[in-house]
N, CA, C, O and CB atoms as a CASP TS submission, in Angstrom:
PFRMAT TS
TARGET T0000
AUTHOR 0000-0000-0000
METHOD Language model
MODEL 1
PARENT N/A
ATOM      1  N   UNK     1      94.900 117.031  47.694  1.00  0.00           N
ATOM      2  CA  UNK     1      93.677 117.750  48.008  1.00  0.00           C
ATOM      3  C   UNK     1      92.842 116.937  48.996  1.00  0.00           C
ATOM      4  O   UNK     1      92.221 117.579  49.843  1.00  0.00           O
ATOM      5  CB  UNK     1      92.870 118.047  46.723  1.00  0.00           C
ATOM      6  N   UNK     2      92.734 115.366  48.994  1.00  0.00           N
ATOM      7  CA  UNK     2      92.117 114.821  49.609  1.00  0.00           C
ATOM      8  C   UNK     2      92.553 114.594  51.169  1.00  0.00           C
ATOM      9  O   UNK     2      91.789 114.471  52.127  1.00  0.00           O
ATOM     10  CB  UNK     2      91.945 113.917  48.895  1.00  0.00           C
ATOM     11  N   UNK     3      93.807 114.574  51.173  1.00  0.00           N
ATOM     12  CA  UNK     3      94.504 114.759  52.347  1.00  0.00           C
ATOM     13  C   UNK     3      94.398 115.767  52.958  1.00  0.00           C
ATOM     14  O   UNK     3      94.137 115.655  54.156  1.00  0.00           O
ATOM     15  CB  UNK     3      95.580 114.641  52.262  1.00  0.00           C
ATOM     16  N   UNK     4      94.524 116.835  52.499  1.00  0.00           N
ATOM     17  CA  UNK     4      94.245 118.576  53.613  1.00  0.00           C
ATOM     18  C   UNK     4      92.568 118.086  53.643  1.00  0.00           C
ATOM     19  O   UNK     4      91.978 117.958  54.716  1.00  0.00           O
ATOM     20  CB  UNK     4      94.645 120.915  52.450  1.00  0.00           C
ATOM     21  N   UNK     5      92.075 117.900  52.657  1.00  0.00           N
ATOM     22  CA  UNK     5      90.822 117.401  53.364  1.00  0.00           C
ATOM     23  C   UNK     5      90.157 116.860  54.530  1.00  0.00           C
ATOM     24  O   UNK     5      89.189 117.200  55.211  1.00  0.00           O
ATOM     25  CB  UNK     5      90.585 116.834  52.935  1.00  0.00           C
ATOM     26  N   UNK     6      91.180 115.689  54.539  1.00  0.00           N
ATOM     27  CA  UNK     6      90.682 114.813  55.964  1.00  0.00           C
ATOM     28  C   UNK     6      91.225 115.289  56.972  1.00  0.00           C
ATOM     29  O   UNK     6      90.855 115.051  58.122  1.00  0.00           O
ATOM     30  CB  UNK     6      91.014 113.314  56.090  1.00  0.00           C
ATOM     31  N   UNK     7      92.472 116.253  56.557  1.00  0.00           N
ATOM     32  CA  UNK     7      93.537 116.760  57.742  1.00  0.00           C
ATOM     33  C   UNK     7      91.921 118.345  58.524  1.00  0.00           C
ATOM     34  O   UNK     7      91.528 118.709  59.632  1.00  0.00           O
ATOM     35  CB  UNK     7      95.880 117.793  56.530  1.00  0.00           C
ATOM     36  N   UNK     8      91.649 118.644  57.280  1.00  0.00           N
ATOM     37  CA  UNK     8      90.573 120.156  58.350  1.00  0.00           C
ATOM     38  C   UNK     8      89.496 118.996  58.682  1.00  0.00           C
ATOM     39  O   UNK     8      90.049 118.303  59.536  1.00  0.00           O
ATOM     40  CB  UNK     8      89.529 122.105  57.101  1.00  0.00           C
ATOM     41  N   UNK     9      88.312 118.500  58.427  1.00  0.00           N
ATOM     42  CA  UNK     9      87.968 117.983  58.822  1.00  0.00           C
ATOM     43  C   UNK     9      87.909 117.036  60.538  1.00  0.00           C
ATOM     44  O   UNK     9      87.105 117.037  61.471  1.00  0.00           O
ATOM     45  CB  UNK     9      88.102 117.871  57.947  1.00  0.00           C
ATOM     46  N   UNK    10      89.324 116.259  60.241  1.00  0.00           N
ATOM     47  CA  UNK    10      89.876 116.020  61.434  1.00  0.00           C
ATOM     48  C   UNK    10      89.987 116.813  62.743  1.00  0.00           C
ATOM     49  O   UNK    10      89.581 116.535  63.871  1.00  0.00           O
ATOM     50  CB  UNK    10      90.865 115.798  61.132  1.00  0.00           C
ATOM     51  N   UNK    11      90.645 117.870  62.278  1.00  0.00           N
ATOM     52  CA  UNK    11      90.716 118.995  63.225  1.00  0.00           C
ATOM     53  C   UNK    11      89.673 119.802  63.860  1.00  0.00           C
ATOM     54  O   UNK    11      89.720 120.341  64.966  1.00  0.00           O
ATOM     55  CB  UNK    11      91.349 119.799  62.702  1.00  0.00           C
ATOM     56  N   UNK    12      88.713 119.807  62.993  1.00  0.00           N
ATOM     57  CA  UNK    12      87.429 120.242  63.459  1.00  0.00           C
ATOM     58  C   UNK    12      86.557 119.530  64.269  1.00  0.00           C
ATOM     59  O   UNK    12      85.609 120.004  64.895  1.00  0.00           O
ATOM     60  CB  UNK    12      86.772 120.505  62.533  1.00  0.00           C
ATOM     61  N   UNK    13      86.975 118.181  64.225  1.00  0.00           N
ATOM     62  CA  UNK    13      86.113 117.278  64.977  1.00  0.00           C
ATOM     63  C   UNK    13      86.702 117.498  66.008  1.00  0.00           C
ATOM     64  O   UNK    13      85.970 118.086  66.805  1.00  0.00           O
ATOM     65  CB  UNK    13      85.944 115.870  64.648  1.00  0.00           C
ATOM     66  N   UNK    14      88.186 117.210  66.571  1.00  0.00           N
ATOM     67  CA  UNK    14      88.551 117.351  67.614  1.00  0.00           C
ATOM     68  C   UNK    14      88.185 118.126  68.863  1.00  0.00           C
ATOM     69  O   UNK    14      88.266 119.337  68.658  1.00  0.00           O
ATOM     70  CB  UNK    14      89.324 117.500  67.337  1.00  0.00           C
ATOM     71  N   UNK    15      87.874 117.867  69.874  1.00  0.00           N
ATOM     72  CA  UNK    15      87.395 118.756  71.266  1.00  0.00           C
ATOM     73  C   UNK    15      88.560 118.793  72.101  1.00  0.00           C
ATOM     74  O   UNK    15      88.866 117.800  72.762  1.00  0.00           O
ATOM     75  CB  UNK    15      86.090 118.063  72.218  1.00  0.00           C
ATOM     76  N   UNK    16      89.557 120.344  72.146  1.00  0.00           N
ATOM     77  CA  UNK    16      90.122 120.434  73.402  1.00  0.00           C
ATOM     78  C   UNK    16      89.575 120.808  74.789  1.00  0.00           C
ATOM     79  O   UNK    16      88.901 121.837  74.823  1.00  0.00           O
ATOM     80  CB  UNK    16      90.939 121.140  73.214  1.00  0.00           C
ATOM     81  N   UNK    17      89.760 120.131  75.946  1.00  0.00           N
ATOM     82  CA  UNK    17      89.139 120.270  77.186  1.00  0.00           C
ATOM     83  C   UNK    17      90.149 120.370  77.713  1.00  0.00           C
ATOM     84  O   UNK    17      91.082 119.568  77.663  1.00  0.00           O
ATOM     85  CB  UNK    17      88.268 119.375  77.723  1.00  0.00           C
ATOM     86  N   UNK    18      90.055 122.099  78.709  1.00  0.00           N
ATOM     87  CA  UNK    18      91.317 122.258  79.570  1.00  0.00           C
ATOM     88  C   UNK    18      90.504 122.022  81.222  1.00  0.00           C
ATOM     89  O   UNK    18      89.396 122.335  81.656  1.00  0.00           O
ATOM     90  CB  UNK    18      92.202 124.098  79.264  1.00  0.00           C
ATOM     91  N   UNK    19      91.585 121.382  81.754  1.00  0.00           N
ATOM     92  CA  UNK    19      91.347 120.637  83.324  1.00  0.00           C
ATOM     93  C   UNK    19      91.323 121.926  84.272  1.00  0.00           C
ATOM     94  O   UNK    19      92.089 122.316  85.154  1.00  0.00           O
ATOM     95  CB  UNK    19      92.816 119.406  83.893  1.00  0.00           C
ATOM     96  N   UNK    20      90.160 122.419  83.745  1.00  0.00           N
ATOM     97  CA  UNK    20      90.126 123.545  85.286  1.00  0.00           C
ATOM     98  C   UNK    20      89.442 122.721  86.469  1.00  0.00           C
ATOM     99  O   UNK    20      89.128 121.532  86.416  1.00  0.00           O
ATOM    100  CB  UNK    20      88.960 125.221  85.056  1.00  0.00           C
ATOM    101  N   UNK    21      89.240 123.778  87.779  1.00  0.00           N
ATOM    102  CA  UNK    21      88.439 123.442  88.551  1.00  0.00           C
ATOM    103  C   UNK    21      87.232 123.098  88.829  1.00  0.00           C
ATOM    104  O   UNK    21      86.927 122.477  89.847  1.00  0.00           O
ATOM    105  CB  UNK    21      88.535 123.851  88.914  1.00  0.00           C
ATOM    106  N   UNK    22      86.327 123.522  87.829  1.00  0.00           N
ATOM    107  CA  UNK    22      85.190 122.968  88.395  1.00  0.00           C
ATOM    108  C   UNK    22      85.440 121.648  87.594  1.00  0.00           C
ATOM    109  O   UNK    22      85.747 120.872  88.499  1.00  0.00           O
ATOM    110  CB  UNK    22      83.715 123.815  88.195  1.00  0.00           C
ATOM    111  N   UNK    23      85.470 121.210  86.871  1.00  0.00           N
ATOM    112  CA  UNK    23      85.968 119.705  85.413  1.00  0.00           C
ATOM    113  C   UNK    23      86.480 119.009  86.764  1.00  0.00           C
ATOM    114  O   UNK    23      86.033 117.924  87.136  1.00  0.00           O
ATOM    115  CB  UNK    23      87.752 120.053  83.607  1.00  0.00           C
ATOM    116  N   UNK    24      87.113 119.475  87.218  1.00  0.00           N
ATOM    117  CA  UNK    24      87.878 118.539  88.383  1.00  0.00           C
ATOM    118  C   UNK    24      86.711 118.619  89.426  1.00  0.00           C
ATOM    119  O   UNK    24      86.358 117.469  89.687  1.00  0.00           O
ATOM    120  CB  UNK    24      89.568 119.222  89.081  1.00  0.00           C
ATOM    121  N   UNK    25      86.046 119.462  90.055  1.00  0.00           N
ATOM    122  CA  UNK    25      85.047 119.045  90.854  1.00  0.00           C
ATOM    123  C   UNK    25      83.668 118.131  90.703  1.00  0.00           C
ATOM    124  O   UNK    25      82.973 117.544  91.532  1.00  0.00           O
ATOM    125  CB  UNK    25      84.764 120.031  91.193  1.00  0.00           C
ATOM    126  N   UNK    26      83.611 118.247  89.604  1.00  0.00           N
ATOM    127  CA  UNK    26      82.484 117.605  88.584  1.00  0.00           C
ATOM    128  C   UNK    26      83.183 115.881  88.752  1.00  0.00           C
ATOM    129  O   UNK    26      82.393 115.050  89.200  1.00  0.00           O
ATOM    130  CB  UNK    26      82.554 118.477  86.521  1.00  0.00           C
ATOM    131  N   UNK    27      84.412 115.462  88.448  1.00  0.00           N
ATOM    132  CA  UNK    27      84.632 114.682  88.524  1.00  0.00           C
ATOM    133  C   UNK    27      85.072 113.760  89.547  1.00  0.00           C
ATOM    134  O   UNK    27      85.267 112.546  89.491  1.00  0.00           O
ATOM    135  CB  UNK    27      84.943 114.849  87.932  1.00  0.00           C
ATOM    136  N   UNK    28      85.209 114.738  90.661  1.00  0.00           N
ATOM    137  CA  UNK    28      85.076 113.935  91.845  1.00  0.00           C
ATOM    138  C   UNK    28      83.844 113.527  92.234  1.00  0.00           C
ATOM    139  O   UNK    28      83.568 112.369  92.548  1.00  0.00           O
ATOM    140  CB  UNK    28      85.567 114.521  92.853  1.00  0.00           C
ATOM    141  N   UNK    29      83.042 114.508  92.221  1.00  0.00           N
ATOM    142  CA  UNK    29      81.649 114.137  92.604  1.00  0.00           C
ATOM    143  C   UNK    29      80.857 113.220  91.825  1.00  0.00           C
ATOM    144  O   UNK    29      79.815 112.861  92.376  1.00  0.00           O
ATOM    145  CB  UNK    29      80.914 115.231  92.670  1.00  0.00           C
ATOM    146  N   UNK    30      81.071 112.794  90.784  1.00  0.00           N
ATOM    147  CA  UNK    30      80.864 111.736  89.771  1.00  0.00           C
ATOM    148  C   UNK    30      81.391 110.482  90.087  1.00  0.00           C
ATOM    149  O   UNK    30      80.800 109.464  89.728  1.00  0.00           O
ATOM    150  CB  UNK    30      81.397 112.085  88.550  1.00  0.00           C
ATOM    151  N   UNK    31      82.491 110.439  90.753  1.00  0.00           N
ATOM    152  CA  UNK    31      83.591 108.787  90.988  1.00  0.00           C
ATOM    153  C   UNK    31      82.509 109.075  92.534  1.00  0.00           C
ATOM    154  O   UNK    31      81.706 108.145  92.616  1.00  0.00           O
ATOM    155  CB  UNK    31      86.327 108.833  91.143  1.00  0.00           C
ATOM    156  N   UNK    32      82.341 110.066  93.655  1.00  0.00           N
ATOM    157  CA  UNK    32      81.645 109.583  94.335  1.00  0.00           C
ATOM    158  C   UNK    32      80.666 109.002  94.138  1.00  0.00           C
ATOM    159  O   UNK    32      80.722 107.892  94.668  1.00  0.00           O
ATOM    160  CB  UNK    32      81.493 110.092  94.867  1.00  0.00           C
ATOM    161  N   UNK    33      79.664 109.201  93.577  1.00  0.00           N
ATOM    162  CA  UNK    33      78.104 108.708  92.861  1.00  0.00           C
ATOM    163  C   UNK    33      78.311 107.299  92.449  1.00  0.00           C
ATOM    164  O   UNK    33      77.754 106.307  92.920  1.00  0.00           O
ATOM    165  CB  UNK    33      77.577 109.650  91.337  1.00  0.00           C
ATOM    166  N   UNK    34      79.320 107.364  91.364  1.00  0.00           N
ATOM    167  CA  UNK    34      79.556 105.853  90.904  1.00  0.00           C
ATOM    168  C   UNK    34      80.245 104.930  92.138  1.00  0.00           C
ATOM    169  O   UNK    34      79.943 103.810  91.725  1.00  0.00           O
ATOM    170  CB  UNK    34      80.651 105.848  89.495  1.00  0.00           C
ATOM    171  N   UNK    35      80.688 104.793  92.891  1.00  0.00           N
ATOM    172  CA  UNK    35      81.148 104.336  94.037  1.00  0.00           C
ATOM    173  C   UNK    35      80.400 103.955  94.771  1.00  0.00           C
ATOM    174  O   UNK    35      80.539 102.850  95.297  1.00  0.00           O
ATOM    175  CB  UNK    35      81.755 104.980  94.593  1.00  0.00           C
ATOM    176  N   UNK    36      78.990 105.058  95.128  1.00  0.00           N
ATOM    177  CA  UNK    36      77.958 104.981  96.195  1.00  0.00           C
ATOM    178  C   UNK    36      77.210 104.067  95.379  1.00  0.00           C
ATOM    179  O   UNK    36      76.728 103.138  96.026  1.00  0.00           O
ATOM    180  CB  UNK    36      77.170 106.387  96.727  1.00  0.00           C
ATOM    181  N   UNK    37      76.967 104.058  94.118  1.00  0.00           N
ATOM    182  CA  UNK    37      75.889 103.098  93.482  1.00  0.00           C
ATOM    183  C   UNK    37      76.276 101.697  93.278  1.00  0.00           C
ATOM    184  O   UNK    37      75.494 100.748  93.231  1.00  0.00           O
ATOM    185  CB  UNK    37      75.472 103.582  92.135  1.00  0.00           C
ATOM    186  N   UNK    38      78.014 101.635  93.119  1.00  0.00           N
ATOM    187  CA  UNK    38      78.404 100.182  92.960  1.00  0.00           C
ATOM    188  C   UNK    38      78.323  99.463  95.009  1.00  0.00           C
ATOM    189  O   UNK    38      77.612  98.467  95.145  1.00  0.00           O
ATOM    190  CB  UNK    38      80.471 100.203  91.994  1.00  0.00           C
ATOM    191  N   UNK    39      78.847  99.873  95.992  1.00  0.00           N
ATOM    192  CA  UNK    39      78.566  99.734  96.717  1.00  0.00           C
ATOM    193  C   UNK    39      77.096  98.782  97.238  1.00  0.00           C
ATOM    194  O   UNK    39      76.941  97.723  97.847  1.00  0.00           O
ATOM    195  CB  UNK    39      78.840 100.706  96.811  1.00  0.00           C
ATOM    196  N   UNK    40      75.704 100.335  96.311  1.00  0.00           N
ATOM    197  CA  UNK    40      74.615  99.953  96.572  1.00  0.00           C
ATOM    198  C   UNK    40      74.024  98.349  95.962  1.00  0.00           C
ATOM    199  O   UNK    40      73.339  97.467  96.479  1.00  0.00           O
ATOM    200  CB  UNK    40      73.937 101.079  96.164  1.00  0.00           C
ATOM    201  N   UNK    41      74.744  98.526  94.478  1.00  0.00           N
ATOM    202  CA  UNK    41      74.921  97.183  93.934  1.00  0.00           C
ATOM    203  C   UNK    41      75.467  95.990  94.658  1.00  0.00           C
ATOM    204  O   UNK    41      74.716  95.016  94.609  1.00  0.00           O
ATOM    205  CB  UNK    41      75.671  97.313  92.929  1.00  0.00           C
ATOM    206  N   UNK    42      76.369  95.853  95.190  1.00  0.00           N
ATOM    207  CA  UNK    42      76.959  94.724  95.932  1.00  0.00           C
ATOM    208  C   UNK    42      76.524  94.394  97.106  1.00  0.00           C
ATOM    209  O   UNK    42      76.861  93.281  97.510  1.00  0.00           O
ATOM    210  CB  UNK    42      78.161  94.853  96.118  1.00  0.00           C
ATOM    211  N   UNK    43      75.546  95.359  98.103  1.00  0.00           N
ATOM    212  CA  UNK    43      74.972  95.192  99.011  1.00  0.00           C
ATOM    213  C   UNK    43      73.680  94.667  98.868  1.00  0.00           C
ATOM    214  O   UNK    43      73.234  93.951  99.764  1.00  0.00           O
ATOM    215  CB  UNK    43      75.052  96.111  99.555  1.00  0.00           C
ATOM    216  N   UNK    44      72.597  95.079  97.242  1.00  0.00           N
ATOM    217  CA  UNK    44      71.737  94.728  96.755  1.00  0.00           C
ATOM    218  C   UNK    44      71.828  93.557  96.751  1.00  0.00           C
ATOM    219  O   UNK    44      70.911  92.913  97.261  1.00  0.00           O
ATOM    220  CB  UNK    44      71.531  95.189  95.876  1.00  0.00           C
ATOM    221  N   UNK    45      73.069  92.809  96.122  1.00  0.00           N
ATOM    222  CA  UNK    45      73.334  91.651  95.451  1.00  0.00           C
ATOM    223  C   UNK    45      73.233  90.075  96.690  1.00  0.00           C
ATOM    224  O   UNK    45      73.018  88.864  96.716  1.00  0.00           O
ATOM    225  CB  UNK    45      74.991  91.996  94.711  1.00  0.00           C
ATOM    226  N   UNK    46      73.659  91.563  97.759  1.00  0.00           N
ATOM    227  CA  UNK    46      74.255  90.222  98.908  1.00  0.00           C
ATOM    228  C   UNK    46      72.725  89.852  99.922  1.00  0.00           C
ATOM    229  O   UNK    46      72.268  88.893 100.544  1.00  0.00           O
ATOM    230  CB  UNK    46      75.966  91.037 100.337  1.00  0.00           C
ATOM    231  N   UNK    47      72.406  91.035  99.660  1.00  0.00           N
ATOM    232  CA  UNK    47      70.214  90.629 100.313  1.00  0.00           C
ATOM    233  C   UNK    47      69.624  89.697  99.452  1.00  0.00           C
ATOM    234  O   UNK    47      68.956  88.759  99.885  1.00  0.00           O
ATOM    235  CB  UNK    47      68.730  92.225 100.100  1.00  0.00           C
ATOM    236  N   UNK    48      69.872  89.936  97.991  1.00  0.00           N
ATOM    237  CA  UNK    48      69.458  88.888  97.355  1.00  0.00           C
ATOM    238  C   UNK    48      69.942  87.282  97.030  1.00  0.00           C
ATOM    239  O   UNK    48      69.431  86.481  96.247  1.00  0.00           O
ATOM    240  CB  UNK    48      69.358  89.419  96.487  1.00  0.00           C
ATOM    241  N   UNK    49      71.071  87.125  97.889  1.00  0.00           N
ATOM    242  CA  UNK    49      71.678  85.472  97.760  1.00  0.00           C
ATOM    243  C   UNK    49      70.918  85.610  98.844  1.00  0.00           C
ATOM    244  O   UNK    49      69.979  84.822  98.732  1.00  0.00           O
ATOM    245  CB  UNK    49      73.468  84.786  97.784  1.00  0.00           C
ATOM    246  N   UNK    50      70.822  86.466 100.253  1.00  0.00           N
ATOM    247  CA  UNK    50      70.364  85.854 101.547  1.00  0.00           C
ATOM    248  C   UNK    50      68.721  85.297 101.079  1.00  0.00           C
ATOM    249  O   UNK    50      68.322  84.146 101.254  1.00  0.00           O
ATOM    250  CB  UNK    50      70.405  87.171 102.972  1.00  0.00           C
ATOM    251  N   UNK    51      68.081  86.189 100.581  1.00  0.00           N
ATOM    252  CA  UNK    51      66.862  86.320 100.817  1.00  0.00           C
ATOM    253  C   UNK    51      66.651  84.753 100.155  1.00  0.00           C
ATOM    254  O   UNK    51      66.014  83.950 100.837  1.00  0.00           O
ATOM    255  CB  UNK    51      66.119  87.739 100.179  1.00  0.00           C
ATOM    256  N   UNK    52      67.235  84.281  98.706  1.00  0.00           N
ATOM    257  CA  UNK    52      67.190  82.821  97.790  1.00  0.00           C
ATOM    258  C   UNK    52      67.462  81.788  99.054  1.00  0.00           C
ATOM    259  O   UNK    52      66.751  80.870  99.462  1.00  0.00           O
ATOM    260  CB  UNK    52      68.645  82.662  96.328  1.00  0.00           C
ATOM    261  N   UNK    53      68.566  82.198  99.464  1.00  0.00           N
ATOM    262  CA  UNK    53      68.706  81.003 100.289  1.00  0.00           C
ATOM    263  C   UNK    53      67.791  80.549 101.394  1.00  0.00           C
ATOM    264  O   UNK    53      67.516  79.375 101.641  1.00  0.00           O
ATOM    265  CB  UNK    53      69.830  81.100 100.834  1.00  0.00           C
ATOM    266  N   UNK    54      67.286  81.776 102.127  1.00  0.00           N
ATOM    267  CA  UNK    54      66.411  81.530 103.124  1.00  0.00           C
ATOM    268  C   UNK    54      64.940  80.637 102.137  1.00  0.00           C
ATOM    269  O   UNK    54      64.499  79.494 102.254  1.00  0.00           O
ATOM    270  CB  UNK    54      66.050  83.230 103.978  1.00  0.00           C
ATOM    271  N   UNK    55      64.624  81.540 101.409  1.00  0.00           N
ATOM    272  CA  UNK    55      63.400  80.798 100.638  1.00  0.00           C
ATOM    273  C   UNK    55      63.522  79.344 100.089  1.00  0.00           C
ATOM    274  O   UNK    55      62.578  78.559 100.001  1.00  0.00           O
ATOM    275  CB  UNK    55      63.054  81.609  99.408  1.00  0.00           C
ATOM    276  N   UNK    56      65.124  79.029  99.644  1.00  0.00           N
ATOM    277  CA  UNK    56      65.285  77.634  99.763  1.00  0.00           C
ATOM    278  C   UNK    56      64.735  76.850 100.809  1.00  0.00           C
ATOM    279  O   UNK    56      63.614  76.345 100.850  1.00  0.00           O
ATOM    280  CB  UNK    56      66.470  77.402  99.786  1.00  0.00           C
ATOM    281  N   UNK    57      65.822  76.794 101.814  1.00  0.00           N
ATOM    282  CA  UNK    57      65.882  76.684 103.067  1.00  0.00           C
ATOM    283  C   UNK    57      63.666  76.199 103.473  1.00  0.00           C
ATOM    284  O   UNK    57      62.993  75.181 103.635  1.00  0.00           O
ATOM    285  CB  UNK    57      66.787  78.516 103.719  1.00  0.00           C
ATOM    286  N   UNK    58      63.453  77.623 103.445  1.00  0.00           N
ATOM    287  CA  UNK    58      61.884  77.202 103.895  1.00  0.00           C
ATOM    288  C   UNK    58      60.902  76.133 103.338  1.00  0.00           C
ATOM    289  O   UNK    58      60.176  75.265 103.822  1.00  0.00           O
ATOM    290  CB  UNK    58      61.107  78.306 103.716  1.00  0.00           C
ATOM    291  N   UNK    59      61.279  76.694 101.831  1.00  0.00           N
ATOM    292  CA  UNK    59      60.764  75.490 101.128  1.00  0.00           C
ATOM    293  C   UNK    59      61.293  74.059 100.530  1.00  0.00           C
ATOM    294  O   UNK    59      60.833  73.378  99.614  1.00  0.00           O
ATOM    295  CB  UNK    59      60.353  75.975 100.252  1.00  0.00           C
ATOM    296  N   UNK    60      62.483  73.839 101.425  1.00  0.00           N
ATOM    297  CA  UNK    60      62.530  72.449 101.265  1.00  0.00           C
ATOM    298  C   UNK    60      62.309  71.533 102.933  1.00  0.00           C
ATOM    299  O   UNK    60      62.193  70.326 103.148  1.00  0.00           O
ATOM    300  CB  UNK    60      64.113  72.180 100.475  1.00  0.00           C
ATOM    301  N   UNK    61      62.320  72.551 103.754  1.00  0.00           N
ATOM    302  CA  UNK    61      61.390  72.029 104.912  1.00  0.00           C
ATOM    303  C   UNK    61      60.479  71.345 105.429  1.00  0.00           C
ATOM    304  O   UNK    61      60.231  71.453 106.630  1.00  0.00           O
ATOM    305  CB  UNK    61      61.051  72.437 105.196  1.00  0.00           C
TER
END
């Protein structure tokens, strides 16, 4: 009894998702976004070593 138990349960939790087209357009446009923001990150990252270093730089002048 406890077993068909966890067995409906189980089953009910489960979510099938079928791969139509828009799921697939949704998800391209999502890996774009995340792409454009890691990008924005690493370009962020690289103004901010310049900018430390220059402020080094000045203030040990």
């Amino acid at each position: 009894v406890s077993l068909t138990r966890k067995i409906k349960t189980f089953a009910t939790k489960m979510v099938i998702t079928s791969g139509n087209d828009e799921d697939k357009g949704g998800q391209e446009k999502e890996s774009k976004e995340e792409s454009v923001l890691a990008m924005l990150g690493i370009i962020g990252t690289i103004l901010n070593l310049i900018v430390i270093i220059f402020v080094y730089i000045y203030t040990t002048l």
